[in-house]
C-alpha positions in Angstrom: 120.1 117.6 65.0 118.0 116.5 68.1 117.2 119.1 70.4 117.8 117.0 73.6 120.9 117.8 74.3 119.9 122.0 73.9 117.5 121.6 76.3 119.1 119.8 79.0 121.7 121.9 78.5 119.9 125.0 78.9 118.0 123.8 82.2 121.3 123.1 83.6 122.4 126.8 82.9 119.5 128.0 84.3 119.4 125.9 87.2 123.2 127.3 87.8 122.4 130.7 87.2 119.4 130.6 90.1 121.9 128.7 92.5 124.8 131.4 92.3 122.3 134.0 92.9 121.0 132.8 95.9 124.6 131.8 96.9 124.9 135.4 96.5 122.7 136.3 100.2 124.6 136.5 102.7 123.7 135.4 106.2 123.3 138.3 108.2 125.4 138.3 111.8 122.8 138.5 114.5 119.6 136.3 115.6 116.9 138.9 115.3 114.8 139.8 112.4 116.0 143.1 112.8 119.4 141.7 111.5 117.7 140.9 108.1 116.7 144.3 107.3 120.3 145.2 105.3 119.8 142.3 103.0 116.0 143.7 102.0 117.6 145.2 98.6 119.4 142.4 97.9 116.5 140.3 98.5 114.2 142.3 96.6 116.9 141.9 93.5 117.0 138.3 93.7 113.2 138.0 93.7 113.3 139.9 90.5 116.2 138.5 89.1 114.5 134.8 90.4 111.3 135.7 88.5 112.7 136.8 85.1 114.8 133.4 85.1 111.9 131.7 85.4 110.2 133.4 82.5 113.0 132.8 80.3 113.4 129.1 81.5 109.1 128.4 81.0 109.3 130.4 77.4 112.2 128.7 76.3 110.8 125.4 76.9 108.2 126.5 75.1 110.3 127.1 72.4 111.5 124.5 72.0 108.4 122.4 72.7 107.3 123.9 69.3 110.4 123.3 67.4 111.7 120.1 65.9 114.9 120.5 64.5 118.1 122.3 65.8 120.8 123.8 63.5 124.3 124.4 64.5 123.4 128.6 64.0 120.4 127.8 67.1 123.4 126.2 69.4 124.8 129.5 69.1 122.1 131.7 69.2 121.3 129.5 72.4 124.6 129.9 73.5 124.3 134.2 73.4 121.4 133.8 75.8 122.4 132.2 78.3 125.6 134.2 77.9 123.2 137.4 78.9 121.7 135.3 81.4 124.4 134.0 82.7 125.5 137.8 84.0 122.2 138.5 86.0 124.0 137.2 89.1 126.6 139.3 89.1 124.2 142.2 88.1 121.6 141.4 90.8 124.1 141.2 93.4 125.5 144.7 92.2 122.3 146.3 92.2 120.9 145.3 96.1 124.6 145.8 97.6 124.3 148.7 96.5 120.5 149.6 97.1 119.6 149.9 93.5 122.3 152.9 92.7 121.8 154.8 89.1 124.4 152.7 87.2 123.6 149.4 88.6 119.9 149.9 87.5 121.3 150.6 84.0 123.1 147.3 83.8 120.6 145.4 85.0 118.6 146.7 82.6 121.1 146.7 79.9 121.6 142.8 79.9 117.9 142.4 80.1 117.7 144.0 77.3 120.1 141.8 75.5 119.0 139.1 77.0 115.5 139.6 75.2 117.6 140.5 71.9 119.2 136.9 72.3 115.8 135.8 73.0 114.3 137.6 69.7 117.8 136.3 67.9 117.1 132.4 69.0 113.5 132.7 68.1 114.1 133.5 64.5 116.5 131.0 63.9 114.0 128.6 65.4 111.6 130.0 62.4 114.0 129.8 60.2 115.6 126.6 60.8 111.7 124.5 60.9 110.4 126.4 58.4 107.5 129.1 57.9 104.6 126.8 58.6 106.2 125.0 61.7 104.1 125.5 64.6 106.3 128.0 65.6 106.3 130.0 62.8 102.5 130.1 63.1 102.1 130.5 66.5 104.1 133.9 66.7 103.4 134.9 63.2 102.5 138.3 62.7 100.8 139.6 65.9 104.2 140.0 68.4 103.4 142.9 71.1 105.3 141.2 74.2 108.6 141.7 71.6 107.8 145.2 71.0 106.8 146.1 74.6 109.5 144.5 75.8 112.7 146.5 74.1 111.6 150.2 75.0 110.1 149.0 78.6 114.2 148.5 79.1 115.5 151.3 77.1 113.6 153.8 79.0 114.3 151.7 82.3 117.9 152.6 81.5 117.7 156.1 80.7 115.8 156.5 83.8 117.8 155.2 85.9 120.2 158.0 86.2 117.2 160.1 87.6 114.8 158.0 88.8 116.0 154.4 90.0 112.5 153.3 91.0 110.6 154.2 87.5 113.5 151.6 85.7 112.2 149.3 88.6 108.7 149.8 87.8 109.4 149.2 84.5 111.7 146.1 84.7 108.4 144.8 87.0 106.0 145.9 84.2 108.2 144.1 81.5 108.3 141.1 83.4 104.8 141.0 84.4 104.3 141.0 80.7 106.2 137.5 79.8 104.8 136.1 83.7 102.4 134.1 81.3 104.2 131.5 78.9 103.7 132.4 75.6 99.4 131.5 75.4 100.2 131.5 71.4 102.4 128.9 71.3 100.4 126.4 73.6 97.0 127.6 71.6 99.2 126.0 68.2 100.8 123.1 70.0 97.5 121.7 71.6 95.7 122.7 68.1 98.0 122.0 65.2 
């Protein structure tokens, strides 16, 4: 199958999910900057939220930069992605309105964890679809710390966050601070088959 139609699919998810969540700020009532000081949590949600969107949008076209073939089990694998995606609006709203309150930290982290579970999910169907020496395969072959950072960043995010809400923020950061940088690997074995 050709991979078009995934990817300008995709972008147009992603492109939804960043619109709803800024649809999600509310104008404050008053003409002072004083009057934008109660929207500072949500704010600082969506510029989290806004930034981990972006890393899964510039990694997935990665991806899929380094994958030639599409199966019907990657449509659906692409499809439980953005299905976690698709939540972080409704979780980054919950978490500033409510100025980053124990359980909304844990949900937030929860489907960022899943989201990178989808992510982990789609990227072995992408091996397993093009085969073991597709660039792919050989550009995340072996050596894969951002995947094993990345899982117990958010599960001790979430524990935390029922007595600490700002170490599952420091974490969340941390975890996206990781992934900020497209995947170097796969660029590397795309420019240097």
């Amino acid at each position: 199958m050709n991979k078009n139609r995934l990817e300008a699919f995709s972008d147009g998810v992603f492109a939804i999910i960043i619109t709803i969540m800024v649809l999600e700020i509310k104008i404050p009532h008053g003409e002072t900057f004083a009057a934008l000081t109660p929207l500072l949590p949500v704010f600082l949600s969506y510029i989290l939220s806004f930034i981990y969107v972006g890393i899964y949008w510039n990694n997935h076209h990665h991806l899929l930069q380094s994958s030639k073939n599409v199966s019907g089990n990657i449509l659906w694998a692409n499809l439980h992605l953005l299905f976690w995606l698709s939540l972080l609006p409704f979780a980054t709203g919950w978490t500033g309105e409510n100025h980053f309150a124990p359980a909304t930290m844990a949900l937030y982290g929860f489907i960022l964890m899943m989201a990178g579970l989808a992510w982990w999910i789609l990227q072995n169907k992408l091996i397993a679809t093009n085969g073991k020496d597709s660039v792919l395969a050989k550009a995340v072959g072996g050596h894969r710390l951002k995947e094993i950072i990345s899982p117990i960043g958010y599960a001790i995010g979430i524990a935390c966050s029922f007595w600490h809400t700002w170490i599952s923020g420091c974490l969340y950061i941390f975890v996206a601070t990781v992934w900020l940088v497209p995947d170097r690997r796969i660029e590397k074995t795309i420019n240097n088959p």
